[in-house]
Structures are given as C-alpha cells and as structure tokens.
DONUFI-437471 format. One record per residue (C-alpha): residue in one letter; x, y, z. Coordinates in steps of 0.2 Angstrom, whole numbers. Layout:
[pt A; [X; Y; Z]]
...
% end
This chain:
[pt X; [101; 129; 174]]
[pt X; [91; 116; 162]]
[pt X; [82; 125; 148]]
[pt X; [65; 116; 141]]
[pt X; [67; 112; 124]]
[pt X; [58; 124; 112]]
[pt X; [41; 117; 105]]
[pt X; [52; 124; 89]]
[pt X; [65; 115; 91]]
[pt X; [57; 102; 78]]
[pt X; [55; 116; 65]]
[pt X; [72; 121; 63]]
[pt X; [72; 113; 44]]
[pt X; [64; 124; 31]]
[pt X; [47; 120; 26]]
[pt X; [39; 119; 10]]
[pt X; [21; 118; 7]]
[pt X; [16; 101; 1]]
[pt X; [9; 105; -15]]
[pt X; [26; 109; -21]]
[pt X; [30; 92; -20]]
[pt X; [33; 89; -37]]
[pt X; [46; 76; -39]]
[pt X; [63; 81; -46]]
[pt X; [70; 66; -52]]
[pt X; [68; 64; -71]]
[pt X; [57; 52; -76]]
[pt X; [63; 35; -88]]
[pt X; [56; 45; -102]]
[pt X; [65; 63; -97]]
[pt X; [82; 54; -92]]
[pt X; [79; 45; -113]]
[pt X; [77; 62; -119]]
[pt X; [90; 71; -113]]
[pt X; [101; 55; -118]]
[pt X; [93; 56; -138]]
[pt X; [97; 75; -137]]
[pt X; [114; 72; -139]]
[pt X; [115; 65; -152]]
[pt X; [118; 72; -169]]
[pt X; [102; 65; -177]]
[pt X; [90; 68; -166]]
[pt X; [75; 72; -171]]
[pt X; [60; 80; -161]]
[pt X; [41; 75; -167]]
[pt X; [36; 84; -151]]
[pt X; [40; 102; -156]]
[pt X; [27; 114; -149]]
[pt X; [37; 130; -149]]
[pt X; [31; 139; -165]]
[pt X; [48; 150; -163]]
[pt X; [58; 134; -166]]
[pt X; [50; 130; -183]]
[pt X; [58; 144; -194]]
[pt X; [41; 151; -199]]
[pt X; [42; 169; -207]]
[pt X; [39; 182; -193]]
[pt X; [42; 200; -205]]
[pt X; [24; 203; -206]]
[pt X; [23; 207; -187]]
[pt X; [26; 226; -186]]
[pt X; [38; 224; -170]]
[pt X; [42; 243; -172]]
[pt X; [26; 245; -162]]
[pt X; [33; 239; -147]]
[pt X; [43; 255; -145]]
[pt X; [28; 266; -150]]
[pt X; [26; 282; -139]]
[pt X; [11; 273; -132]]
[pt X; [24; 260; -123]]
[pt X; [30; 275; -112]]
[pt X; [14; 279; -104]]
[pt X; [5; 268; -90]]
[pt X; [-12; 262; -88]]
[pt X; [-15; 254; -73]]
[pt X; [-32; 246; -80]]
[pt X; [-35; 230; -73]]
[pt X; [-45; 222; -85]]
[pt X; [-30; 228; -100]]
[pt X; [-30; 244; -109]]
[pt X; [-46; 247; -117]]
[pt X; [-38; 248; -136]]
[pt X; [-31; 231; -134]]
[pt X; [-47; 225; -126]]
[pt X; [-57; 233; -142]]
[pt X; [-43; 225; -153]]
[pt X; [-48; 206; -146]]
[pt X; [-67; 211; -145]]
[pt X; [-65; 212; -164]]
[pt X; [-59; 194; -165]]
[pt X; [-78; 188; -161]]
[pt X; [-95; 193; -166]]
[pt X; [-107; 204; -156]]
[pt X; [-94; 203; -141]]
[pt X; [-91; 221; -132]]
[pt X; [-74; 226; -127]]
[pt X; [-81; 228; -108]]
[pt X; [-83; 210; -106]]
[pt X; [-64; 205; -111]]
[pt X; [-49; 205; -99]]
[pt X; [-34; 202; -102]]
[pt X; [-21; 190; -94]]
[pt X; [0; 187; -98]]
[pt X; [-5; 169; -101]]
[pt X; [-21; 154; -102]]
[pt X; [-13; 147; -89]]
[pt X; [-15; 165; -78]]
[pt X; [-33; 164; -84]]
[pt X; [-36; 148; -78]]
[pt X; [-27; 153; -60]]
[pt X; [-39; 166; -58]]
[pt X; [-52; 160; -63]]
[pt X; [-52; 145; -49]]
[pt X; [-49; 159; -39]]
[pt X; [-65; 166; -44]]
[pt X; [-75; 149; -43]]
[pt X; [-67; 138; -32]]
[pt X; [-63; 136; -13]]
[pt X; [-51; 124; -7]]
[pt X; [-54; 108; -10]]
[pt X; [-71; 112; -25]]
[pt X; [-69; 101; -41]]
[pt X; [-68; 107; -60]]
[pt X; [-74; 94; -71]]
[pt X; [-59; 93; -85]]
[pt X; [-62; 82; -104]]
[pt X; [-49; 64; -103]]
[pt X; [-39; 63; -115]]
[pt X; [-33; 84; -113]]
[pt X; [-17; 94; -112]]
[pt X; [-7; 88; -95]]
[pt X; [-5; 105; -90]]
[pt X; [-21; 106; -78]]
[pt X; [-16; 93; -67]]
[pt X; [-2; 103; -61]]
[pt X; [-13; 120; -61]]
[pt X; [-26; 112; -52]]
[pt X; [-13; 108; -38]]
[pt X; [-7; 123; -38]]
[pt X; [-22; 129; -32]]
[pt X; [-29; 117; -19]]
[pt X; [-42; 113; -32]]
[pt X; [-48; 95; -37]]
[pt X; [-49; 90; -52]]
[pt X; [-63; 77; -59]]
[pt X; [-61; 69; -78]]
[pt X; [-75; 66; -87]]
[pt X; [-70; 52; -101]]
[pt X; [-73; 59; -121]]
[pt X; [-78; 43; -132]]
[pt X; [-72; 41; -150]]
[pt X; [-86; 35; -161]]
[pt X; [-82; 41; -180]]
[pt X; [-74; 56; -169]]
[pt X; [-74; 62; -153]]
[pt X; [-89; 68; -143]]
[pt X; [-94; 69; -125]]
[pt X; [-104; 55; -117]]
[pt X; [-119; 63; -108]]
[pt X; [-121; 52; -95]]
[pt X; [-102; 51; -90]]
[pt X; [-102; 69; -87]]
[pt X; [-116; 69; -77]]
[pt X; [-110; 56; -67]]
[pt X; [-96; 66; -65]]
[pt X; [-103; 81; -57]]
[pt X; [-103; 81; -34]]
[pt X; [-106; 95; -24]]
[pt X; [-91; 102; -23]]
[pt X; [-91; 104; -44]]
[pt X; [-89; 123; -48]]
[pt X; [-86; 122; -67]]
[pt X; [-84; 113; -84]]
[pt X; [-68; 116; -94]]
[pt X; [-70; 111; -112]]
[pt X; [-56; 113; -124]]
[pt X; [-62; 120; -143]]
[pt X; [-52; 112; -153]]
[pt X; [-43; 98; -141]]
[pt X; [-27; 96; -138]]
[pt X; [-21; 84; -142]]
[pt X; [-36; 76; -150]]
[pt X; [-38; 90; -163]]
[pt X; [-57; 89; -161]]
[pt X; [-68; 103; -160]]
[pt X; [-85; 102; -148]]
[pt X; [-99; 98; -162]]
[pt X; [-116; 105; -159]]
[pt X; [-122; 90; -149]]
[pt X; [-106; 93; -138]]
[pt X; [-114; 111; -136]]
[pt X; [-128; 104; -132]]
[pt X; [-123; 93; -121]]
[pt X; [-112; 105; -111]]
[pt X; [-125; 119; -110]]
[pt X; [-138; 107; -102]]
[pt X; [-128; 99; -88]]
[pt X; [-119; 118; -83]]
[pt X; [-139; 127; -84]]
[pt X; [-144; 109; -73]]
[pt X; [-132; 112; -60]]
[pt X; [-128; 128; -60]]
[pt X; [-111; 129; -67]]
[pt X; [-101; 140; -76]]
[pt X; [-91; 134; -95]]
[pt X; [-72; 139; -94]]
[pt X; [-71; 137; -115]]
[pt X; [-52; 137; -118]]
[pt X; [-51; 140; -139]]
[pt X; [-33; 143; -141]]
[pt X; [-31; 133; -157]]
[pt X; [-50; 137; -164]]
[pt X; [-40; 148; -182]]
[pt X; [-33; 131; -185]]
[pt X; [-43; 121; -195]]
[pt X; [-37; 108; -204]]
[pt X; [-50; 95; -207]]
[pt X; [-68; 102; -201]]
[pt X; [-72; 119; -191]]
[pt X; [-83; 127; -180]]
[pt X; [-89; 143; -173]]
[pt X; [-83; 150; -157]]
[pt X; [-92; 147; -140]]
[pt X; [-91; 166; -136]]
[pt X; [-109; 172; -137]]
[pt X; [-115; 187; -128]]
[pt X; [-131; 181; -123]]
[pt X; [-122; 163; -120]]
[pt X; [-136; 153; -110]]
[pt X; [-123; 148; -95]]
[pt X; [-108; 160; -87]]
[pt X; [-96; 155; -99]]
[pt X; [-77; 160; -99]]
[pt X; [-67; 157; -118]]
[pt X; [-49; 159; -118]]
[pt X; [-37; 165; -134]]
[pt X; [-22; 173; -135]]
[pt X; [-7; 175; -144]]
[pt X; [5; 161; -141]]
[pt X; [-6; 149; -153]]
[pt X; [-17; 164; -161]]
[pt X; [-1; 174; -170]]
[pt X; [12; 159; -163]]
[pt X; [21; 170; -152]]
[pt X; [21; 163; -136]]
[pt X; [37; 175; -129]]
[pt X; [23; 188; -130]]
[pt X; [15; 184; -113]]
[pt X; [-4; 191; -118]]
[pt X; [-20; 180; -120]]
[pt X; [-37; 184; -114]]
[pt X; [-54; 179; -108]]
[pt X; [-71; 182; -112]]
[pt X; [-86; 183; -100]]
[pt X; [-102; 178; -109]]
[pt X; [-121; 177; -101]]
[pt X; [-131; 186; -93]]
[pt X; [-129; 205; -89]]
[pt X; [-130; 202; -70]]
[pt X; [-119; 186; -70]]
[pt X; [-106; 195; -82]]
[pt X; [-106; 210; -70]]
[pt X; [-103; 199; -54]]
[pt X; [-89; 190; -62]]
[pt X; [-79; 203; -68]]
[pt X; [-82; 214; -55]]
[pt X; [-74; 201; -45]]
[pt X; [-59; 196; -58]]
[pt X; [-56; 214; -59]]
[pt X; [-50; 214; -43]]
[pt X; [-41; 199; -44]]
[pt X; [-32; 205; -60]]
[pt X; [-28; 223; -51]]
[pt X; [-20; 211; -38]]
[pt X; [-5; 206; -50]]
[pt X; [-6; 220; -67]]
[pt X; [5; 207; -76]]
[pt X; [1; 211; -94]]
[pt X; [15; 221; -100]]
[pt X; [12; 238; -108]]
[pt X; [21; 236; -125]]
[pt X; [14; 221; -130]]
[pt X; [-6; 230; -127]]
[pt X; [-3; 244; -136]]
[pt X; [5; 234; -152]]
[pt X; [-9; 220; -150]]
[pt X; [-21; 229; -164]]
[pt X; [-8; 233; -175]]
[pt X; [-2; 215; -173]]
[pt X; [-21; 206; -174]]
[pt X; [-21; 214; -191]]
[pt X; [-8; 203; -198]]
[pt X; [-12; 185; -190]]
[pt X; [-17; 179; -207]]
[pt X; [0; 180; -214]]
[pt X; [4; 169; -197]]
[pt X; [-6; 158; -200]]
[pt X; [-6; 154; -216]]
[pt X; [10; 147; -214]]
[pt X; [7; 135; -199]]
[pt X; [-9; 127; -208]]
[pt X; [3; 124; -225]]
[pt X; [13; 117; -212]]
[pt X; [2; 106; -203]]
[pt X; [-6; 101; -218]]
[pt X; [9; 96; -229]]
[pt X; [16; 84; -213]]
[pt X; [-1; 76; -212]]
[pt X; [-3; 72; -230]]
[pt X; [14; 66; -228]]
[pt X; [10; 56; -212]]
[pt X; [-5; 48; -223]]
[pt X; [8; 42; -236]]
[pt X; [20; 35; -224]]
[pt X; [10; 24; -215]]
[pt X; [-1; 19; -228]]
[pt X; [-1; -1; -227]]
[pt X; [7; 0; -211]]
[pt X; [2; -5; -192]]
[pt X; [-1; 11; -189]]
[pt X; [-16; 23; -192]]
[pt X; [-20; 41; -184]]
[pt X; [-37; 48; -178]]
[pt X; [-45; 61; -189]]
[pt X; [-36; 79; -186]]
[pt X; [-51; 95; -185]]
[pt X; [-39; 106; -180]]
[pt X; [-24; 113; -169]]
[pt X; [-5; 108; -174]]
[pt X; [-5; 86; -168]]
[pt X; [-11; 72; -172]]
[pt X; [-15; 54; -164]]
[pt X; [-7; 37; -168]]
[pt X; [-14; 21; -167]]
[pt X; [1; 10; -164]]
[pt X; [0; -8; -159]]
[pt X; [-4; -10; -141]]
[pt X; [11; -24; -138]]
[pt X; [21; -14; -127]]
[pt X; [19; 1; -114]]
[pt X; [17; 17; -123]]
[pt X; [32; 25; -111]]
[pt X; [43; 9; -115]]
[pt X; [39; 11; -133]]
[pt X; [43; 29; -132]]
[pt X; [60; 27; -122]]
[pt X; [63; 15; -137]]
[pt X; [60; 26; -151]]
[pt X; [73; 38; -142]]
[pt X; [87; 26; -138]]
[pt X; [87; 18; -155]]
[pt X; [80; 30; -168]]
[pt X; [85; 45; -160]]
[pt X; [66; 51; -162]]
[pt X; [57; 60; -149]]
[pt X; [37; 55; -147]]
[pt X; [25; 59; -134]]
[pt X; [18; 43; -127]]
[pt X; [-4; 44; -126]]
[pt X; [-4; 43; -107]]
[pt X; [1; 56; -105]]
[pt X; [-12; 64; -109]]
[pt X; [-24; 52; -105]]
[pt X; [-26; 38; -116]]
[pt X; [-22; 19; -111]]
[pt X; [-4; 13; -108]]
[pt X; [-3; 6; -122]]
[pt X; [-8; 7; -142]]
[pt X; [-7; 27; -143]]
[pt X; [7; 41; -147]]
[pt X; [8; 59; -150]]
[pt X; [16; 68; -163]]
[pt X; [17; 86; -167]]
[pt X; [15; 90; -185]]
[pt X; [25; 110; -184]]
[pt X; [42; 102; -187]]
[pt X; [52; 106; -204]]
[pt X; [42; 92; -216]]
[pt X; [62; 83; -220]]
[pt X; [63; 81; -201]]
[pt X; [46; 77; -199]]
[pt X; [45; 63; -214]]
[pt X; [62; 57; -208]]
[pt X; [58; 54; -191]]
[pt X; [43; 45; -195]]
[pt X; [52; 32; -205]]
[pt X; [62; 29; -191]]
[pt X; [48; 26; -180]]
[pt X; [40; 15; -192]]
[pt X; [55; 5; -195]]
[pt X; [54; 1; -176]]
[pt X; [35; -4; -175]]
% end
C-alpha cells in the first residue's frame, strides 16, 4: 500500500521564530575582544558593570534582605506599596499609586510596547542612543524609527526631523534624560519640543532617566510631573541609581492626566500581574536602601569626574577631543575620521591591548567617533588612554 506523504513531512526540522534570528557568529570586533582578553595587560575603557569597579558597597544595609518582611508574599502587581512609596519619594508631588514596579528598564520597556503597540506600530527612538532597543524592539514585533539629535554647542533635538519622523503607525516617543552615550540631558527647548509633537499627534513620552543623579557638567530636573501635559512614562531603577544592577528592581512612573493615568495602569496592571517578576527581598529592603544612595554615588561622580579631568590632560594638544559630558558614566571622542571606526577599534585591541567602543554603534558615522567608559580604576583608565593615543 502507497502511503501519501504527510503535508508534515517538510516540518520535521524544528522551528524557530524568525525574530530570533540573531546571528551567532562573533562579529570582527567580539572575535578581537575576546583575543585582547587574554592577555595580561588588557585593559577595558568599556566597563559598564559598576560591581567590577571596586567602589565601596558597606553603606548598603544588605541585612534587610533577610528582614522578616522577605518571608511574607504580596502578590501586588504594581509592587508592594512601601517600595512603591519609597520611589515616590524620589520625585516631587508624585503619588505612590501611580509607580510600578518592574525587575529591569528593559521589563519596563517590554511592557510598555505591550501597552502601546500592535504588531508592526513604530516608537520614534533619539540617533545616537544605547544599542539596546534595537534588539527590544524586535523582540517585540515593533518598528523602530530614529529621529537624528544634532550637535550644535551640545546636543538638542531638531524639530522638524522629529516631525518628519512621525507616520501613522507611531505610538510613542522615547527620550533618554541624560543620554547614553552622549551624556546630554534634554534642555528645556528639548522639552518643549517633545511635549508639542506628542500633544500634536497624540503620543505618549516613554522618559528613561536612569542616569538623571549623575551629573557631571550641567543638570536638570526630572520629566516626572504629575500633571505632565502628555501621558508620559519615566523609568529609574537601581542598577544605575544605587549601582547595583544584580538587584533586578527599577520602575516607572505614569504622569498626565487622571483619566489617561488610570487607563494605563489599569491596563499595565494586568500586564505586570501576568509575570510578578519583582522579587520580594529586594521591595521590602528598597527604603532602607534609597536612604543611602548618596554615599553610592558620591563615589561614582569622584569617579567619573577624576578620569575626565584626566582624559582633559591627556589629549590636550593631541588629535583628539571629546564632546562636553552633562552627565551619566561616558564620554564621546572625536578621533580623526581616516579609518573605520570598527577597524580602528579592532586595532586598538590587537595592538594596545585597549578595549574601545566604536561610535557606530550607537549610532554615530563609521568613522571619526569612539566611546569610552570613564567607571574604570583612574591607573587603568590613564594607562589605557595613553595607549590609544600612541596609536592615533
């Protein structure tokens, strides 16, 4: 007896979904880094692990993680309400009813393009930014359109290009405050700016100030407002606010009005009851905790100040220059644009031993632009910019 083939039959290989298609092969510049990494002198200007920068951690009170409160429970999907009240006291004439609370930004920003977004809806994202939400936005079927920040005297926000940048299928407008990796923080014209276009169009602001305590040559105020003029969504938490991003907690406030608060968190409630993925012990030590970022952070901007001025001494008379640092823990070079900014990183690695971040990564042209970190140990840091500049 002949048996038809099964329309199956062509199936019999497991399937993944496309968007997982990432590419596993290391890239020239990840095969380089690994090769650097074994040798003794390497040095790493990339560092962005604060836990790897021997910074003094005693003021966290860690007993409170096995406080009696850690044994008990609550199933609140929006967070336990005396962490909740612990962040709300983080920002002025916020209420703890409007916070909720996530294991990570990243979370956040997975829910809220749950929230906003159907398959295939745009979010209009700043150029240059942190690489990271090119790989979120895949993640979840969700396009994502760049509008272009200009640098005159410092970075601002072209009007018209983010106009221009706005189609039917835009749902929201993330700004970052301060940038990263730009270290600029959105000026009141910025505000402006992105206030207008969002009320014009009827977008929501996803706000993401997870660098906004570190100021290191300007500040500015939060974007949290109750009575914010457009649905607007700021993100903190404590992997950059008390540098401790093994903690798995951050957060997001919902600013606006009343009746577009309510209708989003109602709906993010149900989202977040969907996972519960805030760990217990970490709520209930969050106030204790928020009471002792200053000691934190103190040591970070020390830190990040000491390299820069040290940067500033090093390639003063040299080919290179930075862009002015407002805050958060990098800075941008200006290098001469003769050679591709991954070859001239690959370089640095093969022959200096010196890890860099090359600009296009996050954005900039292929050429002319690098990346450092400045929360390395200030020998380290001093030593592997010689190197680098030896090779420039």
């Amino acid at each position: 007896m002949i048996v038809d083939a099964s329309p199956f039959d062509s199936m019999s290989a497991m399937h993944f979904a496309s968007r997982t298609e990432f590419g596993y092969e290391l890239s020239p510049f990840g095969d380089a880094l690994q090769r650097a990494k074994q040798h003794s002198e390497f040095i790493d200007l990339t560092v962005s692990n604060p836990t790897r920068c021997r910074f003094d951690y005693s003021a966290i009170p860690l007993n409170t993680l096995a406080s009696e409160a850690s044994l008990h429970y609550d199933a609140n999907a929006l967070g336990m309400l005396s962490a909740r009240i612990a962040v709300a006291g983080l920002y002025s004439g916020i209420d703890a009813e409007r916070i909720l609370l996530t294991a990570s930004t990243s979370e956040a920003y997975g829910f809220l393009f749950k929230l906003l977004c159907e398959p295939g809806d745009a979010i209009l994202v700043p150029s240059p930014s942190y690489p990271l939400f090119d790989l979120l936005a895949r993640l979840h079927d969700v396009e994502l359109i760049k509008y272009p920040l200009v640098y005159h005297d410092g970075w601002q926000i072209d009007p018209a290009s983010l106009e221009a940048a706005v189609t039917e299928r835009t749902r929201a407008i993330i700004a970052i405050h301060p940038n990263n990796p730009t270290g600029h923080y959105c000026s009141g014209m910025d505000r402006a700016v992105l206030d207008d276009v969002a009320q014009r169009y009827g977008l929501p602001l996803i706000v993401d100030e997870v660098f906004l305590d570190y100021s290191v040559e300007d500040s500015a105020p939060s974007f949290a407002k109750a009575d914010a003029p457009v649905l607007t969504f700021v993100m903190g938490g404590l992997s950059k606010l008390l540098a401790l991003p093994q903690m798995k907690l951050a957060w997001t406030v919902v600013c606006g009005s009343d009746q577009e608060v309510t209708n989003a968190l109602q709906r993010l409630e149900i989202i977040t009851d969907t996972f519960l993925s805030v760990a217990t012990p970490v709520q209930a030590a969050l106030p204790a905790w928020l009471s002792v970022r200053a000691q934190i952070q103190q040591q970070i901007l020390e830190r990040v100040t000491a390299n820069l001025i040290a940067l500033d001494n090093l390639i003063r008379g040299t080919v290179v220059s930075r862009l002015r640092v407002e805050g958060g823990w990098c800075v941008v070079l200006r290098v001469p644009a003769v050679m591709d900014d991954v070859a001239l990183a690959i370089s640095l690695l093969d022959q200096a031993h010196v890890a860099v971040h090359p600009g296009s990564f996050y954005g900039f042209p292929s050429k002319g632009w690098l990346v450092v970190s400045l929360l390395g140990n200030p020998a380290q840091f001093a030593e592997g910019l010689q190197r680098m500049l030896q090779l420039l």
